[in-house]
MIPA-378631 format. One record per residue (C-alpha): residue number from 1; z negated, y, x. Coordinates in steps of 0.02 Angstrom, whole numbers, plus 32768, in hexadecimal, padded with zeros to 4 digits. Each point is the difference from the previous one (the first is absolute). Layout:
% residues N
NODE sero   c3   c2   c1
NODE  NUM    Z    Y    X
...
END
This chain:
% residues 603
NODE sero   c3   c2   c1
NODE    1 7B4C 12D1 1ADD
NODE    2 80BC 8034 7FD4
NODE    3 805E 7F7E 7F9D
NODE    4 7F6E 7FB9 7FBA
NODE    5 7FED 7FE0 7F33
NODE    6 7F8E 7FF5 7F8A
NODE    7 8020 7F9A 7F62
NODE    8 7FC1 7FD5 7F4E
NODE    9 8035 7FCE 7F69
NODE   10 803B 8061 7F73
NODE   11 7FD7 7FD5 7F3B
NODE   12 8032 8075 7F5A
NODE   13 7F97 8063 7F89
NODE   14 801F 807C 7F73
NODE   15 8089 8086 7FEE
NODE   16 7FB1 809E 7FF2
NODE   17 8071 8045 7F92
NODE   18 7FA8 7F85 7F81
NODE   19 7F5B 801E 8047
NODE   20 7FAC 8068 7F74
NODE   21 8035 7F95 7F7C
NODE   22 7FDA 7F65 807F
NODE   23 7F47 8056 800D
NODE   24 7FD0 8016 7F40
NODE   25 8039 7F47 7FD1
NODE   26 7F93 7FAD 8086
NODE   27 7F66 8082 8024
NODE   28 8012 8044 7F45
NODE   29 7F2A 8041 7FFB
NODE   30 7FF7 8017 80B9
NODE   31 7FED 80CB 8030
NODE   32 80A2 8026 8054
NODE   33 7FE3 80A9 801A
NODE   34 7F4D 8072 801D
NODE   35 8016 80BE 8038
NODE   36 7F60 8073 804D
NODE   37 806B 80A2 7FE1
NODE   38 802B 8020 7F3D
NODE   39 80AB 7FAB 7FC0
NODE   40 806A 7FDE 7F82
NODE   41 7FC5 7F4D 801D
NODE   42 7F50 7FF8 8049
NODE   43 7FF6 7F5C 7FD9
NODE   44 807D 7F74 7FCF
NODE   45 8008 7F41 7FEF
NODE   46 8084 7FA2 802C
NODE   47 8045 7FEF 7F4F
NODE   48 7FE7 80C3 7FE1
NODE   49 8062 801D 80A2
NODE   50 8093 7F92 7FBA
NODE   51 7FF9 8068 7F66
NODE   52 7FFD 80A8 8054
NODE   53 8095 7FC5 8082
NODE   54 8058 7FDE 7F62
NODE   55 7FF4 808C 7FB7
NODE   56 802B 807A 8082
NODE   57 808B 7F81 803E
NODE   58 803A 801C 7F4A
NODE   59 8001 80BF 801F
NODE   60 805F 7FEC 80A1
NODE   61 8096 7FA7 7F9E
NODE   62 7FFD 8090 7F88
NODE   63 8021 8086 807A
NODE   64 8076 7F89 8035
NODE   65 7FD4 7FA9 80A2
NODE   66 8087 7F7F 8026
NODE   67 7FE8 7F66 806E
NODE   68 801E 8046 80B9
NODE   69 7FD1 80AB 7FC1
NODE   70 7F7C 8056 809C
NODE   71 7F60 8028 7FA3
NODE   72 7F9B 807E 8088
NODE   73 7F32 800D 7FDE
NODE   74 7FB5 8095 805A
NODE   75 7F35 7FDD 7FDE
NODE   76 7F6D 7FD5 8050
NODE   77 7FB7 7F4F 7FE8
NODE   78 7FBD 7FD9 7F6C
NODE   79 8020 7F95 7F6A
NODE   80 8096 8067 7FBD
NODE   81 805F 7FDF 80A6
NODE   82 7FF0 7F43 7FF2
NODE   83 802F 7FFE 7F31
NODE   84 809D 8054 8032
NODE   85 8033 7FA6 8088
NODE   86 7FD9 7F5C 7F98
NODE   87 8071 8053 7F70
NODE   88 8088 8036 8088
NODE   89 800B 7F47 8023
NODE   90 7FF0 7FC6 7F65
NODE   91 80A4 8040 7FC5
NODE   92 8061 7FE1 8095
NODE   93 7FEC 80A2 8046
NODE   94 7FD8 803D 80BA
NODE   95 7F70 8053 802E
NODE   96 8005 806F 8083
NODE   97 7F47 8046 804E
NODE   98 7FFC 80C1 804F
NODE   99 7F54 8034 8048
NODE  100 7F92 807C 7FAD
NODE  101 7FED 805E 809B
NODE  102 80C3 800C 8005
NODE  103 8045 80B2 800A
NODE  104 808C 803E 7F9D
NODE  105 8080 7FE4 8077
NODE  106 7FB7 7F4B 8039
NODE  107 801D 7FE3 7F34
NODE  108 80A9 8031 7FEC
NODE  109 8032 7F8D 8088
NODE  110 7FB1 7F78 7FCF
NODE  111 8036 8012 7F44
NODE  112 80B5 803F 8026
NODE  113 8021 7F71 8082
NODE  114 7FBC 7F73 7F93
NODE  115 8059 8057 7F68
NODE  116 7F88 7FFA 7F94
NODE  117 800F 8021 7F40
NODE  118 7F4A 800E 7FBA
NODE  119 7F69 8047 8059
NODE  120 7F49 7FE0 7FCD
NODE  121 7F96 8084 8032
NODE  122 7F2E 8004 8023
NODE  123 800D 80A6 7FB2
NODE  124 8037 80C6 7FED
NODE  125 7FE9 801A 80C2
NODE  126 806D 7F77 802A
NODE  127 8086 801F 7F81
NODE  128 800C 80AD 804E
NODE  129 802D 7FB9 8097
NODE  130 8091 7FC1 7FC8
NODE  131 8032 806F 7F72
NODE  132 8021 808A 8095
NODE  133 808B 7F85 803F
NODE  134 8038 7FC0 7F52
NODE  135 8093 804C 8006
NODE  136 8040 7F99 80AF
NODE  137 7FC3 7F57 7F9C
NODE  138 809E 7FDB 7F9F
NODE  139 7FD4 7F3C 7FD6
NODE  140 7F4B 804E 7FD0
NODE  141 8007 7FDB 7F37
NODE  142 7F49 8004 7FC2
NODE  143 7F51 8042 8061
NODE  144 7F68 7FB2 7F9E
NODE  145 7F4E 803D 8031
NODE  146 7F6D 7F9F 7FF3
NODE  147 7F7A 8089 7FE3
NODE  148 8007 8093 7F88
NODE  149 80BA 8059 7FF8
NODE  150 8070 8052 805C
NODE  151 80A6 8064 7FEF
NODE  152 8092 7F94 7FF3
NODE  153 7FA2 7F5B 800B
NODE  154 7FDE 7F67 7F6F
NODE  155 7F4F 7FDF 7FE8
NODE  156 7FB8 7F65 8011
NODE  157 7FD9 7FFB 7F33
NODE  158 80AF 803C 7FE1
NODE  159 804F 7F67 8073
NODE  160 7F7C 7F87 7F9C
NODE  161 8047 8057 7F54
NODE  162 80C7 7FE7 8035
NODE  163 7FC7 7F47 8019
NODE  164 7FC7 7FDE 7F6B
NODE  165 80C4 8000 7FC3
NODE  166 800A 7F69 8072
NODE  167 7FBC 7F55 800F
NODE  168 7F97 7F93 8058
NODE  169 8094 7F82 7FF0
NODE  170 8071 806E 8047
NODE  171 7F93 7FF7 809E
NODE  172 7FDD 7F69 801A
NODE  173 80C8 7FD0 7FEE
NODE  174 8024 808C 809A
NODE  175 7F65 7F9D 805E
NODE  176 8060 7F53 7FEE
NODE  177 808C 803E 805B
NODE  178 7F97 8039 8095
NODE  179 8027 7F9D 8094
NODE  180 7FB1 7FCE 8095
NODE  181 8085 804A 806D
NODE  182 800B 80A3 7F9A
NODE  183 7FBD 8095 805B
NODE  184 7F4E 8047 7FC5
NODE  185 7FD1 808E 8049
NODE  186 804A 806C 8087
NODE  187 7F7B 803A 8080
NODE  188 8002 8081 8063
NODE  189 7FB5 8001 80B2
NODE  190 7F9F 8083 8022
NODE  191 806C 803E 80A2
NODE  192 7FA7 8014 80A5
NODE  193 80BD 8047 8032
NODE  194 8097 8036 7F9E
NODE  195 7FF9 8011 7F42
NODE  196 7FAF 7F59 7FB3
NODE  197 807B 7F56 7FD0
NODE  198 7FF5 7FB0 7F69
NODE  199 7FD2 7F5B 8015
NODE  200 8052 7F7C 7F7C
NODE  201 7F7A 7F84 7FC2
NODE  202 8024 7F7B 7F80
NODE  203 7FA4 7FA5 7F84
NODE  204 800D 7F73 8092
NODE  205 7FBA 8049 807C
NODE  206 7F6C 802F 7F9A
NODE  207 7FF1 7F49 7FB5
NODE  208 801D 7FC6 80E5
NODE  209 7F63 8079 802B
NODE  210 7FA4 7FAD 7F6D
NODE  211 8003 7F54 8022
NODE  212 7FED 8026 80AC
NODE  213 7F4D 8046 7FD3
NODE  214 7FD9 7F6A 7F8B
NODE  215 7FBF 7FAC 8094
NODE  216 7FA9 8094 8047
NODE  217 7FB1 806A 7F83
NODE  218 7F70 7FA6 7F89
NODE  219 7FF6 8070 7F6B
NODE  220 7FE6 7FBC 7F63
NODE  221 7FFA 803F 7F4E
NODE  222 7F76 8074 7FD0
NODE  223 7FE9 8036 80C0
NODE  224 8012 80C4 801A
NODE  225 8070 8053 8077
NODE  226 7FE3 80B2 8025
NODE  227 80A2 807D 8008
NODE  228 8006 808E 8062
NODE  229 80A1 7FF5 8065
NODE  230 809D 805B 7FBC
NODE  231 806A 7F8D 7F9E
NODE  232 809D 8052 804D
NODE  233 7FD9 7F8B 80A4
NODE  234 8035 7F5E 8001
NODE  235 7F4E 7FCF 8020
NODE  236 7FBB 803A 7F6C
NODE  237 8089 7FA5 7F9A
NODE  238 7FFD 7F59 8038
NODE  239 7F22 800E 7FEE
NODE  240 8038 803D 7F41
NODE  241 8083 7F62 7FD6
NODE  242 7F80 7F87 8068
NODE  243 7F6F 8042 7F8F
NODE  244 8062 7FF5 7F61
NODE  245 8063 7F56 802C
NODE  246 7F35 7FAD 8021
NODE  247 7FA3 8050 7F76
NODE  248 7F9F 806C 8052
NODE  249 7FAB 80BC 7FCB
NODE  250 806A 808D 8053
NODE  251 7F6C 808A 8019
NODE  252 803C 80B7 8013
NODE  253 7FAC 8078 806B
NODE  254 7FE9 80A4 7FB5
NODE  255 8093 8060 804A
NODE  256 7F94 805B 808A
NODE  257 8008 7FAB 80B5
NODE  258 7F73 8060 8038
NODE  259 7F97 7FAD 7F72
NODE  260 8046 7F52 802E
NODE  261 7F52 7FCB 8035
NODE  262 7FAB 8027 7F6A
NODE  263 807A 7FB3 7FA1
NODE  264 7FE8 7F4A 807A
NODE  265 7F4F 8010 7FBF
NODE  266 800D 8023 7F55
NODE  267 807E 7F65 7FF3
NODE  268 7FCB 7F8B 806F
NODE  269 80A5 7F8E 8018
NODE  270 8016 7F5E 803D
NODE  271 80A9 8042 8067
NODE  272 8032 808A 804E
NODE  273 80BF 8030 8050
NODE  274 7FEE 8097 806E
NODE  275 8037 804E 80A1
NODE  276 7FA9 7FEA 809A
NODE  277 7FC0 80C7 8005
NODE  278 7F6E 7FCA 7F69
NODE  279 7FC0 7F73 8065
NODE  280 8006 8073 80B7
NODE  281 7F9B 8085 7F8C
NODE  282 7F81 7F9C 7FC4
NODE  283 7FF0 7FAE 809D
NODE  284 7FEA 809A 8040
NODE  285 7F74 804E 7F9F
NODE  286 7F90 7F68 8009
NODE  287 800B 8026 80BE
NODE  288 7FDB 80AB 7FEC
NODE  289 7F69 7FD3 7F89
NODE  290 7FC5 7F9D 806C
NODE  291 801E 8066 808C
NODE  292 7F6D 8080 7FA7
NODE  293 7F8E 7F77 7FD7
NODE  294 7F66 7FBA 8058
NODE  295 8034 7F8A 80AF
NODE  296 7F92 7F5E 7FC2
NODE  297 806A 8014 7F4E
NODE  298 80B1 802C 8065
NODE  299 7FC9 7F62 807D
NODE  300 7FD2 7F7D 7F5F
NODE  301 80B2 8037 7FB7
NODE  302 8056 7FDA 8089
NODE  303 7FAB 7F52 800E
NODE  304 8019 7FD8 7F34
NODE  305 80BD 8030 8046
NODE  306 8003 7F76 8083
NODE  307 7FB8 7F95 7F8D
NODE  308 8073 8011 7F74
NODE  309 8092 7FDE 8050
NODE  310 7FB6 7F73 8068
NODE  311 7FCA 7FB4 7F4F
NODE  312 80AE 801E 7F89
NODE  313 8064 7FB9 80A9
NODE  314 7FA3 7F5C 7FFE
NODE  315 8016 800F 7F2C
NODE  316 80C9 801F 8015
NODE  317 8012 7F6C 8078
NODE  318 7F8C 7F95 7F83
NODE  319 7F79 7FFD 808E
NODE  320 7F4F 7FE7 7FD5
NODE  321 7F85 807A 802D
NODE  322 7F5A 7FD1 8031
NODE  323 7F71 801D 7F7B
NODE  324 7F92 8077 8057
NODE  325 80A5 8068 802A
NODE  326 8039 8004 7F61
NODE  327 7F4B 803F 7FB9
NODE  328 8014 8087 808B
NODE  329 809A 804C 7FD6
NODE  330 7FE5 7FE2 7F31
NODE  331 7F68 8088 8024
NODE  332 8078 805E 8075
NODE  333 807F 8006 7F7D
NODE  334 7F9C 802F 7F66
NODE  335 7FA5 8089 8078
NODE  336 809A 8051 8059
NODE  337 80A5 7FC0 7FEA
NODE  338 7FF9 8011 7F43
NODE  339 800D 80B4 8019
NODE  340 8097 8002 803F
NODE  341 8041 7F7F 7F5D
NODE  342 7FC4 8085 7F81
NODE  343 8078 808D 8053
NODE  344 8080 7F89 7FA1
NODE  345 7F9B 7FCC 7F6F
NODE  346 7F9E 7F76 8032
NODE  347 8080 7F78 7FBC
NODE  348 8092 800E 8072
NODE  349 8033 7F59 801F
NODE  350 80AC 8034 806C
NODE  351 8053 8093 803E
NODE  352 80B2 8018 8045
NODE  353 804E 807C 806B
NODE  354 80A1 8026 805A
NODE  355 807A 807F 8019
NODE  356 7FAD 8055 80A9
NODE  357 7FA2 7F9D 8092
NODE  358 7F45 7FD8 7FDB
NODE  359 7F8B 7FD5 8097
NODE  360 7FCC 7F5A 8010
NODE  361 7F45 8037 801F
NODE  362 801A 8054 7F47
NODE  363 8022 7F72 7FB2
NODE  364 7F83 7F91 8055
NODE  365 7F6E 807C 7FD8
NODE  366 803D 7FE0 7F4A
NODE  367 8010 7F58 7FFE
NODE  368 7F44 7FFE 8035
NODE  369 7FC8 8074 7F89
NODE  370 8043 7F76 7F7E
NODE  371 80A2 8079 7FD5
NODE  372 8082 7F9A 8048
NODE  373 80A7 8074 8015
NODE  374 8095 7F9E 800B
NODE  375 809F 8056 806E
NODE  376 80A7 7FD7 7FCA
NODE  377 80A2 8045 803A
NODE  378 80B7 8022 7F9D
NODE  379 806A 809C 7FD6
NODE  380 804C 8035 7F64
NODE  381 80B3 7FAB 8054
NODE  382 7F9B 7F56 7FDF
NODE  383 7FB0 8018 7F56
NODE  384 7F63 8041 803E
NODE  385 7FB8 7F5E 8065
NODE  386 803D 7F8C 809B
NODE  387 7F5B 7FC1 803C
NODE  388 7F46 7FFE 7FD9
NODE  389 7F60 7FD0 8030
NODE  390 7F93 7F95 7F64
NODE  391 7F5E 7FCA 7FF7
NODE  392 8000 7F42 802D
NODE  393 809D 803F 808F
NODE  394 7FA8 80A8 8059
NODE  395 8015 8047 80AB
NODE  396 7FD6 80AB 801F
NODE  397 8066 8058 807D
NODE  398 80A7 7FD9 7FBF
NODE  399 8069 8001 7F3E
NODE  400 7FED 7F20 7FE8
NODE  401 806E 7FA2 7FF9
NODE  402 80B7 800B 7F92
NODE  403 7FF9 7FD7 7F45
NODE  404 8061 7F76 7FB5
NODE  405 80AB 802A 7FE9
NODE  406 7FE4 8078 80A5
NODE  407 805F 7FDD 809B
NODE  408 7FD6 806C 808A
NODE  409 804E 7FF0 80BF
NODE  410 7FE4 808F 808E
NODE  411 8094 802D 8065
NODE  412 8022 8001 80B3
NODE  413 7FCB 80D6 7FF3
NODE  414 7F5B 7FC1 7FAB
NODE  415 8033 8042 7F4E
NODE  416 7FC8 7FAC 7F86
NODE  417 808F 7FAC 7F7D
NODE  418 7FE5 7FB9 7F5A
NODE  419 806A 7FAF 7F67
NODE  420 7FDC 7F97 7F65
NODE  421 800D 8026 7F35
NODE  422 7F91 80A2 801A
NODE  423 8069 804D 8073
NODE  424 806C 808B 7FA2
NODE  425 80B9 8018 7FD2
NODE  426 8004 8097 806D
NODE  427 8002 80CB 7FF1
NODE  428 804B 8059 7F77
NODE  429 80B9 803B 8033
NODE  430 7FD0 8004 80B8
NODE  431 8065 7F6A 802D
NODE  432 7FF8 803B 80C1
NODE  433 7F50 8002 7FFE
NODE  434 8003 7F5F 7FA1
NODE  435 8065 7FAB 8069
NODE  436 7F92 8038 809C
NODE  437 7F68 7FBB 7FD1
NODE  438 803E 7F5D 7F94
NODE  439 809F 7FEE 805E
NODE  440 7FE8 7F49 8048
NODE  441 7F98 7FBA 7F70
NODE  442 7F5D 8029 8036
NODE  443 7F99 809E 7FE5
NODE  444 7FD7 806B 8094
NODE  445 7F67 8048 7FDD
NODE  446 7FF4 808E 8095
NODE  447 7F68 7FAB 8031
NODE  448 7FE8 7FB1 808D
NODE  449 7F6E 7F57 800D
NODE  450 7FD6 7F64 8044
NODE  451 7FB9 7F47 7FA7
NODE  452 7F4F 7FBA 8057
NODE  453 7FFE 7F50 8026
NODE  454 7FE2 7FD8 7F55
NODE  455 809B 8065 7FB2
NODE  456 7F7E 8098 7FB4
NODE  457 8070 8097 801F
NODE  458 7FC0 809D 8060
NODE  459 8058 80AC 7FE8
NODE  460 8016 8056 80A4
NODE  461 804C 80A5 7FBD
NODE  462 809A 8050 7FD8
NODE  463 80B2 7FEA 8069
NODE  464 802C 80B2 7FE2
NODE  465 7F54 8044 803B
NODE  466 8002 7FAB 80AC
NODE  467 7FCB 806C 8075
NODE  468 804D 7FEC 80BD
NODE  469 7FA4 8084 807F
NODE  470 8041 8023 80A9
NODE  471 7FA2 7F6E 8030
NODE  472 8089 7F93 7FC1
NODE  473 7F81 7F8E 7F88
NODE  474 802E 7FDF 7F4C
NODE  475 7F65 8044 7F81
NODE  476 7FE3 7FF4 7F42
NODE  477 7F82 8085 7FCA
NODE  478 7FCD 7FB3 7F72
NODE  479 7F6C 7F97 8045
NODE  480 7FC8 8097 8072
NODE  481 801C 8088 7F67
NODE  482 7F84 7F80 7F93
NODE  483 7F6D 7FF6 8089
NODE  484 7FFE 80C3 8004
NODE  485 7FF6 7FFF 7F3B
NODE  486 7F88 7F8C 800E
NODE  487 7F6A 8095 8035
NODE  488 7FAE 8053 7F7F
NODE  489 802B 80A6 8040
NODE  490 80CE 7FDF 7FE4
NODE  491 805F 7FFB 7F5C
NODE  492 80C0 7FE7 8056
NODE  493 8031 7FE8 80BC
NODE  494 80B3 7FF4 8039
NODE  495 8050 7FD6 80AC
NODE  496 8090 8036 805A
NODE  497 8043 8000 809F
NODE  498 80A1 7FB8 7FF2
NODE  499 8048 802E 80C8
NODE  500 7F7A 8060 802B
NODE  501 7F84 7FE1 8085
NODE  502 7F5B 7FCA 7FB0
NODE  503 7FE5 7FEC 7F47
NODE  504 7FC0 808E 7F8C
NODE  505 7FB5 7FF9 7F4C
NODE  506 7FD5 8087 7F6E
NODE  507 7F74 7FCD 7FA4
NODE  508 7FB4 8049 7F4F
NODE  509 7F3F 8024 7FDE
NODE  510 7FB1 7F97 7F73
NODE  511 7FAD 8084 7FB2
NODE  512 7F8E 7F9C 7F9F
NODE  513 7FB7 7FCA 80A8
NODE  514 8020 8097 806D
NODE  515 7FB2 808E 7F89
NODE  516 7F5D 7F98 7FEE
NODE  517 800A 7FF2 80AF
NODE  518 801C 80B4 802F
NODE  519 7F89 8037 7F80
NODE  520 7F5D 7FAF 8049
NODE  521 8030 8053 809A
NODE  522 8021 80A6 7FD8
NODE  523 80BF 8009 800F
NODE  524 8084 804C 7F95
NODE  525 8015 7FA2 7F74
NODE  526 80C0 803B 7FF7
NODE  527 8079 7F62 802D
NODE  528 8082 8081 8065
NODE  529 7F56 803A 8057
NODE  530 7FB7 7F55 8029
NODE  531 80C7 7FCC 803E
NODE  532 7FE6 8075 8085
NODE  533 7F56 7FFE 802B
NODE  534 7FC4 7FAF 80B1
NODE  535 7F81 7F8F 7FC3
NODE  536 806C 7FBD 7F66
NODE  537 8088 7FDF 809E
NODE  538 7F7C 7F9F 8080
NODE  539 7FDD 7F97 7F5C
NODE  540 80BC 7FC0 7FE3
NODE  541 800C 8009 80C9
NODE  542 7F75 7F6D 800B
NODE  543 8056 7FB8 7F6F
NODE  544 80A2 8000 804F
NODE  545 7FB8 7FBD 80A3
NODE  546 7FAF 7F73 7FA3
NODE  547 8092 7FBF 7FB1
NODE  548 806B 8009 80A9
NODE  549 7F7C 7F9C 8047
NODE  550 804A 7F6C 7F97
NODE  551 80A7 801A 8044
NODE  552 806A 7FEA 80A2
NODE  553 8026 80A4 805A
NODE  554 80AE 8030 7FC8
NODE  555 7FC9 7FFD 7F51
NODE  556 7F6B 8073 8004
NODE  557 8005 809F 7FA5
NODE  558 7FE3 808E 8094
NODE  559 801E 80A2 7F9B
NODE  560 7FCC 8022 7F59
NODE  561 8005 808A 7F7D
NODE  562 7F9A 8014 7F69
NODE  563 8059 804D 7F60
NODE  564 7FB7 8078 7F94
NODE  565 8013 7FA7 7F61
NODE  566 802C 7F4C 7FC9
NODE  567 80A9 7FB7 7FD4
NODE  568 8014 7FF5 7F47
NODE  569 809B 7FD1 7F82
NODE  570 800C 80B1 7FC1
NODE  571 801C 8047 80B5
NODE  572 8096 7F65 8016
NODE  573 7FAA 7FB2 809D
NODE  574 7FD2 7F75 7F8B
NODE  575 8069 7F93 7F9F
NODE  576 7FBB 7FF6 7F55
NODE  577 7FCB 7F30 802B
NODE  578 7FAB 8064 8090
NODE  579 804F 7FBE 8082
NODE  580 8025 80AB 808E
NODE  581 8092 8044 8011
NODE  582 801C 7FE1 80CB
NODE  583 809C 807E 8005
NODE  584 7FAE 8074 7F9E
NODE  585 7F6C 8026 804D
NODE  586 805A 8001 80C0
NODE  587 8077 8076 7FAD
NODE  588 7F6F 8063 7FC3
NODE  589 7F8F 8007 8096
NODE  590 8086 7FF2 8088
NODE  591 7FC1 80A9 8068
NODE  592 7F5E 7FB9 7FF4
NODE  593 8041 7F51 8037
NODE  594 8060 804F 809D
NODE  595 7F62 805E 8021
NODE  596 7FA2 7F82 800C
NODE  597 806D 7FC0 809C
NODE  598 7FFC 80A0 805F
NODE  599 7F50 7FF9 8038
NODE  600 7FF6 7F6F 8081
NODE  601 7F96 7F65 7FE1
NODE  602 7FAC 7F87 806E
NODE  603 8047 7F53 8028
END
């Protein structure tokens, strides 16, 4: 409804400049910090992370990091990356995040346009990324690495050992002088076109998102929050300075995404942040299971299902559930549905996600399974968060309702605009680009959306990705691209067809799904193969006519084409948040695109 708003109030919190030292005085024995992959600091409480903040904030004013002065940290996550950003801040410093999964060149731009001085490094494969480029990296003063040595770098030990000619006093008199309005970390976004902006977040903004999730996000001290997600996205971050500002147990995964499952089980948090791909996987192999598995089991799944989310409903809305119903779906719930819980550990008491579209059916299956999966929506541009579902405020199918602090109105084009304390200064020196999307006081996501009737916001999809056919009618992709991912037989889908007839999409093969597949029937076991094989294409065809089923005519998918491997970072369809790379891929695949058009289609 365009010109509507949304409104709540807004309250303050704690700097997080301050945070660390913030932490230790009031969660002093609380564990701050547990790792499942070996560390310099497997395991830390709150008053041993003050001390070890200290100490390498100490080293960072010995090599000489001013206030203002760019710190860069090149690393994976794990408990090194959040000491040294707590340090960075500590002494009035700027942090500034660059991806793992960065190349060379994607490094030097991000480190020559923020100007950075320092650079902490994971390791000797990282430092060599940059050391090739040294040379164009005037402002570059000092690389230290994290693990082991490497040519022309400090070691970690080394930076410790220059500190020790400092003092804790010294640090804690930089820290005083932090303001809120100071800038604390420049971030850069990941660039689904052009060469990424860094985006200019202050200690405010942070302190805006925070409060904002006061209201929303229940975790106490001693709870556990599981950390996969790279801390160079602003997601990451603000789950970091929300677990740290409430006392909470930041759990490390153990650096391998492929073992992220294992990792769920061997912890068994009360939290987890994550993007929507985990959930649509898991999701997806419990189908598949039970896809194999006898029809009276598949059939008494199905109905513990139904009755799990008919049940948690009536709990949510403080509904009572009649007695025999409840004894039904306690056996139902101890017999199937707790199967699906102990993919996560067993204890998970709330998970989030944003960042990508999740289907609603995804996170209603959850919800019934007794993992409820809150969505949430924001960008880096806002400090990470604008809205969110919580549990006592849920509803499934759109990103809840605006925090406090959050105002949020959608214009007469349906994008949707935001502004309060969270929303950032702007881009570093790109004061065209800031001016375009902050240039009348609100924020202009590129998104367009619309409020229900009881102001919970909905994400339609993205201005820049509306597609207009020959047919004349306006379509986002987005909600047709996530009921194609939605089958077990497709990792990625993307749409096009912007004044073209009919719509066309390239899908990807899950291969986790497809080998299996292929295998009990005697097929090539080769992805490229089973891309081009007939009965691999009448599977996505029935797929594909499925999901047009659910949608008016202009905005079914009529041609299709089936790559021969998936989209991944390294290849560059992929941002490294995984969001795809639209112009990339039609760049990519354009002959196939056009020749998809030549053959003629039905109406």
């Amino acid at each position: 409804m365009p010109g509507s708003v949304q409104r709540s109030a807004h309250r303050s919190g704690v700097i997080p400049a301050g945070l660390a030292r913030f932490a230790a005085d009031t969660f002093a024995a609380h564990t701050a910090i547990r790792a499942v992959r070996p560390s310099r600091w497997p395991e830390l409480t709150y008053e041993q992370l003050g001390a070890v903040t200290d100490d390498v904030a100490r080293g960072l004013l010995a090599i000489g990091v001013a206030p203002g002065d760019r710190v860069a940290i090149l690393a994976e996550t794990r408990p090194e990356w959040t000491v040294c950003d707590l340090a960075v801040g500590a002494v009035g410093a700027i942090s500034v995040p660059v991806y793992p999964t960065n190349s060379p060149e994607e490094c030097h731009w991000v480190l020559s346009d923020s100007e950075s001085s320092v650079l902490i490094c994971e390791d000797a494969g990282q430092v060599a990324k940059v050391e090739q480029l040294r040379a164009e990296l005037p402002r570059l003063r000092h690389i230290v690495v994290l693990d082991g040595e490497a040519s022309g770098a400090i070691t970690l030990d080394a930076l410790l050992e220059r500190g020790s000619a400092t003092t804790t006093d010294q640090v804690v008199d930089r820290e005083a002088r932090v303001r809120s309005g100071d800038l604390s970390t420049i971030i850069y976004t990941s660039g689904t076109t052009g060469p990424p902006k860094g985006c200019l977040i202050c200690n405010g903004h942070w302190q805006a998102t925070l409060d904002g999730l006061d209201s929303r996000l229940p975790i106490r001290a001693g709870e556990s929050i599981f950390l996969y997600l790279p801390l160079a996205h602003a997601f990451a971050r603000v789950v970091q300075l929300v677990a740290l500002s409430r006392g909470a147990t930041l759990h490390f995964f153990g650096g391998d995404i492929r073992s992220v499952a294992a990792d769920l089980a061997e912890v068994r948090p009360d939290y987890l942040p994550s993007a929507p791909l985990l959930f649509e996987k898991v999701h997806t192999r419990v189908r598949s299971l039970l896809a194999q598995a006898p029809e009276a089991d598949r059939e008494a799944f199905d109905r513990a299902v139904t009755l799990g989310g008919r049940v948690r409903m009536a709990r949510d809305r403080g509904e009572p559930v009649d007695p025999e119903i409840e004894a039904e779906f306690a056996h139902a719930d101890e017999r199937w549905l707790s199967m699906v819980r102990d993919v996560f550990g067993g204890r998970l008491k709330e998970a989030l996600t944003g960042s990508a579209p999740i289907a609603p059916d995804i996170l209603e299956f959850f919800h019934a399974c007794g993992v409820p999966v809150n969505e949430g929506y924001g960008m880096t541009e806002s400090a990470a968060v604008l809205t969110l579902n919580s549990p006592a405020d849920r509803r499934f199918g759109t990103v809840g309702r605006p925090l406090p602090g959050v105002e949020i109105r959608i214009s007469d084009d349906g994008e949707i605009l935001a502004r309060g304390a969270n929303v950032f200064s702007g881009y570093h020196r790109a004061p065209a680009a800031t001016t375009e999307i902050l240039g009348d006081g609100w924020l202009h996501t590129g998104d367009l959306g619309e409020f229900d009737a009881d102001g919970y916001l909905r994400v339609t999809g993205r201005k820049k990705d509306l597609i207009i056919p020959a047919s004349g009618k306006n379509i986002s992709p987005a909600n047709i691209e996530g009921d194609l991912r939605g089958s077990r037989w497709i990792s990625h889908a993307i749409v096009f067809g912007d004044r073209r007839p009919h719509l066309a999409a390239l899908v990807t093969l899950d291969p986790d799904e497809i080998i299996p597949w292929a295998r009990e029937r005697g097929l090539p076991e080769d992805q490229a193969e089973l891309a081009a094989h007939p009965d691999v294409r009448a599977l996505i065809e029935e797929v594909v006519a499925d999901v047009g089923a659910r949608y008016s005519r202009p905005e079914r998918v009529r041609a299709f084409a089936i790559l021969p491997g998936d989209f991944s970072v390294e290849t560059g369809e992929l941002t490294p948040s995984l969001k795809l790379r639209r112009s990339i891929v039609a760049q990519r695949y354009q002959q196939l695109l056009d020749d998809l058009y030549e053959t003629p289609r039905p109406a």
